[in-house]
C-alpha positions in Angstrom: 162.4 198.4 187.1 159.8 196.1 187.9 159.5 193.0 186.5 156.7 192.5 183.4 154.2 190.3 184.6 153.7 188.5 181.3 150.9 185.5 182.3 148.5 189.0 183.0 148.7 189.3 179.1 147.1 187.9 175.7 149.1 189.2 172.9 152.8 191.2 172.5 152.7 194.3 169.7 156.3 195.3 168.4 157.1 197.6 166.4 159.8 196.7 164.2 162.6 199.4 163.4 164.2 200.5 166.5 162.6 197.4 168.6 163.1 194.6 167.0 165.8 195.7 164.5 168.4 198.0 163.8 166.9 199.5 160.7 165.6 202.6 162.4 169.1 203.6 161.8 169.2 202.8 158.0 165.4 204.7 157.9 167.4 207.2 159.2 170.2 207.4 157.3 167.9 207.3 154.2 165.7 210.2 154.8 168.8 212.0 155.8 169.9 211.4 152.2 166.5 211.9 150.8 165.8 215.1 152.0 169.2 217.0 152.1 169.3 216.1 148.4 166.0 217.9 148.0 167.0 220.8 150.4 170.1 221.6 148.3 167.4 221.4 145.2 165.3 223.7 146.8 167.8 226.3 148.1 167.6 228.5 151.2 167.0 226.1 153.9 169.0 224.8 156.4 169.8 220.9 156.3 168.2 218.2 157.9 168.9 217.0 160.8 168.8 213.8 163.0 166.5 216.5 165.3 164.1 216.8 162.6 163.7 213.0 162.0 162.3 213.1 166.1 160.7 215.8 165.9 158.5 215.1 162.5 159.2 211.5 160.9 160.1 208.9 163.2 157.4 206.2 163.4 154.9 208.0 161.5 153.9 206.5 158.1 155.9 207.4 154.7 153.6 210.1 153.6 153.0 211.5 156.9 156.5 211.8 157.9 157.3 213.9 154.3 154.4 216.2 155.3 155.0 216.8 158.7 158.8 217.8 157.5 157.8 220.2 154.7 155.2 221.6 157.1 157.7 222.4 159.8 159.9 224.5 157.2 157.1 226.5 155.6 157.4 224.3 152.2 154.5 223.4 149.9 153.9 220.8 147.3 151.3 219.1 145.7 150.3 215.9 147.3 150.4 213.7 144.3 149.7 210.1 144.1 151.0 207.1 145.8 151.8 205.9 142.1 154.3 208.8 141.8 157.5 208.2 140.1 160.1 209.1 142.7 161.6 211.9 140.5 158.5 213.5 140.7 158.4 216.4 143.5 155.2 215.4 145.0 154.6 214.3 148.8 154.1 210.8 147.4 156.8 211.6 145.2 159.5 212.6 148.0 158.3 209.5 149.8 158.9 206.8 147.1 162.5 208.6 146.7 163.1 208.0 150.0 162.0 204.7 149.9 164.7 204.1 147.3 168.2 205.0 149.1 166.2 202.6 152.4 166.4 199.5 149.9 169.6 200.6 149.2 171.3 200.8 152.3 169.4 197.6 153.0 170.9 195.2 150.2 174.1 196.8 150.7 174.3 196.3 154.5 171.4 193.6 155.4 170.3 193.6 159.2 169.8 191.2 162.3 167.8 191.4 165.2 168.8 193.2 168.1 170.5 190.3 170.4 168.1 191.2 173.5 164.8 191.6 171.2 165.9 188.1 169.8 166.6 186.4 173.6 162.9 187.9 174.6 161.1 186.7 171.2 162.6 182.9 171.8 161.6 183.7 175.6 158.1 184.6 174.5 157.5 182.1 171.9 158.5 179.5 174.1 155.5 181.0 176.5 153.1 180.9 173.8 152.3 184.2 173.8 151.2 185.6 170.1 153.0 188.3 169.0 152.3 190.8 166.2 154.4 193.5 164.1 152.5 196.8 163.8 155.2 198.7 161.7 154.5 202.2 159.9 157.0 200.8 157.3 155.5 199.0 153.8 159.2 197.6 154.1 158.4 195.6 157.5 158.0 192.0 155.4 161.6 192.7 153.7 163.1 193.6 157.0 161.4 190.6 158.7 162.8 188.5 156.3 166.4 189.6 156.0 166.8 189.4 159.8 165.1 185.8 159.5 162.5 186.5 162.0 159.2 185.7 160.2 157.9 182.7 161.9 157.8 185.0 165.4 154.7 186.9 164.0 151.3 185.6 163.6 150.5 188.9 162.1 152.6 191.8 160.8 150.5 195.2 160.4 152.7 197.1 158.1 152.2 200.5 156.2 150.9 198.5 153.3 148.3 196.7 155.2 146.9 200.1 157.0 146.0 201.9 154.0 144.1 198.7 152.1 142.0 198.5 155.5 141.7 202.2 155.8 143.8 202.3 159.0 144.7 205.7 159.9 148.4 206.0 161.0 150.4 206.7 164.5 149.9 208.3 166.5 146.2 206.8 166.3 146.0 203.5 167.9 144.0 201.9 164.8 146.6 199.6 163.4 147.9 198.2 167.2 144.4 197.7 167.9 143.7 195.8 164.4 146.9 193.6 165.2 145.6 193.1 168.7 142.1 191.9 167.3 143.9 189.7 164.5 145.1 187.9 167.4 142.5 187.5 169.0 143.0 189.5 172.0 142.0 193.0 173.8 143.9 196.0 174.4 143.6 195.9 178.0 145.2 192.7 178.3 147.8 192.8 175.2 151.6 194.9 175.3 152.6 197.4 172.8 156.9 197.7 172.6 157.7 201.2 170.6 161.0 203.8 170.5 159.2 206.4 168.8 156.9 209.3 170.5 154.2 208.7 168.1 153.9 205.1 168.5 154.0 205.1 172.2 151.2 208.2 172.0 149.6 205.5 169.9 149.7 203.0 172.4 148.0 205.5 175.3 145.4 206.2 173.1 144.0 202.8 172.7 144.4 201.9 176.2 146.2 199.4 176.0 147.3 197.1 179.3 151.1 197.6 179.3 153.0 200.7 177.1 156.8 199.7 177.2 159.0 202.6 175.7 162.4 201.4 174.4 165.1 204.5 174.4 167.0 204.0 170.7 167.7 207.9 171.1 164.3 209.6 171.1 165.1 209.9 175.3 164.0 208.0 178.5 162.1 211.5 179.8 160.2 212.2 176.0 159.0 208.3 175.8 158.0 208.6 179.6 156.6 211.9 179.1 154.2 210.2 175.7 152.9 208.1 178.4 155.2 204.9 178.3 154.6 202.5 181.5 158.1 201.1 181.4 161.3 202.3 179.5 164.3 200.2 178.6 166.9 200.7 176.4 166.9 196.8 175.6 164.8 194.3 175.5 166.3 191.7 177.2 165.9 194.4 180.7 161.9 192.6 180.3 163.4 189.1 180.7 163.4 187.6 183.8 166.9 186.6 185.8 166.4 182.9 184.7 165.7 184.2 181.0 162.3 182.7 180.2 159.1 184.9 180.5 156.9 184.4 182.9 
């Protein structure tokens, strides 16, 4: 793999779960929960699998991954509010549920940062390089926090964020290009870091300099085949032999 050239570049967008930290596994895990439940409820379907969470959830936002799901199986509910209680078999409904085993799994097991996605954050602080999260999740400030990684982020683009500034979702390119502008940078010359199809397809739509896929499970050839530049399956592989960017 060639070396990133990181002195061509203005701004570094990560995305969080799967990248930064491990909690693409405990989003996992949670939707797992959340929808087998609701499976069982609704009887006559076959369970959910890690396939499914691929194919129809992973990276998109909350909503948009419970719609894409139900979609894919031929089942129809109202859309309901954001505001829905999570009992309440709604879209928003199923999505608030699910957001409820996440926090869970969250306090029970608390996270860290990946050890190479740490190494490369130091290495690109160090550079002065500004760096951005552009997470799908509303939970991104939580996680952040837990894994005591703040202070990396001059900004951090989270579900939350997209929706008060109208920000349509991956696999649009509206929220990496927002992050990129809050630092001050273009796409051309700023890096976007993602492990799920639909952020990566994000990525190649706004044209942005450098796509790097990172291969948590979704597969080297599918993040290559979205249009990643680069693939790793850590991030310290985009450090340099001495360690430091460059």
């Amino acid at each position: 793999m060639d070396r990133v050239r990181w002195n061509e570049y203005d701004a570094v967008l990560f995305d969080l779960d799967g990248v930064v930290t491990p909690t693409a596994e405990v989003h996992m895990r949670a939707w797992s929960s959340m929808f087998n439940d609701y499976l069982t409820s609704v009887g006559g379907q076959r369970p959910y699998t890690d396939e499914d969470y691929y194919a129809y959830v992973d990276g998109k936002p909350r909503y948009d991954g419970v719609r894409s799901f139900l979609r894919a199986r031929g089942i129809e509910i109202p859309e309901g509010l954001p505001t829905d209680p999570p009992e309440e078999e709604t879209v928003c409904g199923l999505g608030n549920r699910k957001n409820g085993y996440f926090n869970k799994v969250l306090a029970a097991d608390g996270v860290d940062a990946y050890p190479g996605s740490r190494r490369l954050l130091d290495a690109l602080r160090e550079r002065g390089l500004p760096m951005a999260i552009v997470s799908s999740s509303q939970n991104a400030p939580v996680v952040l926090a837990a894994a005591g990684i703040t202070d990396y982020f001059a900004t951090v683009m989270h579900g939350g964020v997209a929706a008060e500034r109208h920000l349509e979702g991956k696999p649009a390119p509206d929220t990496f290009l927002a992050a990129a502008a809050d630092l001050g940078a273009g796409a051309a010359r700023s890096v976007v870091l993602e492990d799920a199809i639909s952020g990566v397809r994000a990525g190649v739509a706004g044209d942005f300099g450098l796509v790097i896929g990172v291969d948590r499970g979704a597969g080297a050839a599918a993040l290559t085949d979205a249009g990643a530049d680069i693939v790793v399956t850590d991030l310290a592989q985009l450090l340099p032999d001495d360690g430091a960017a460059r």
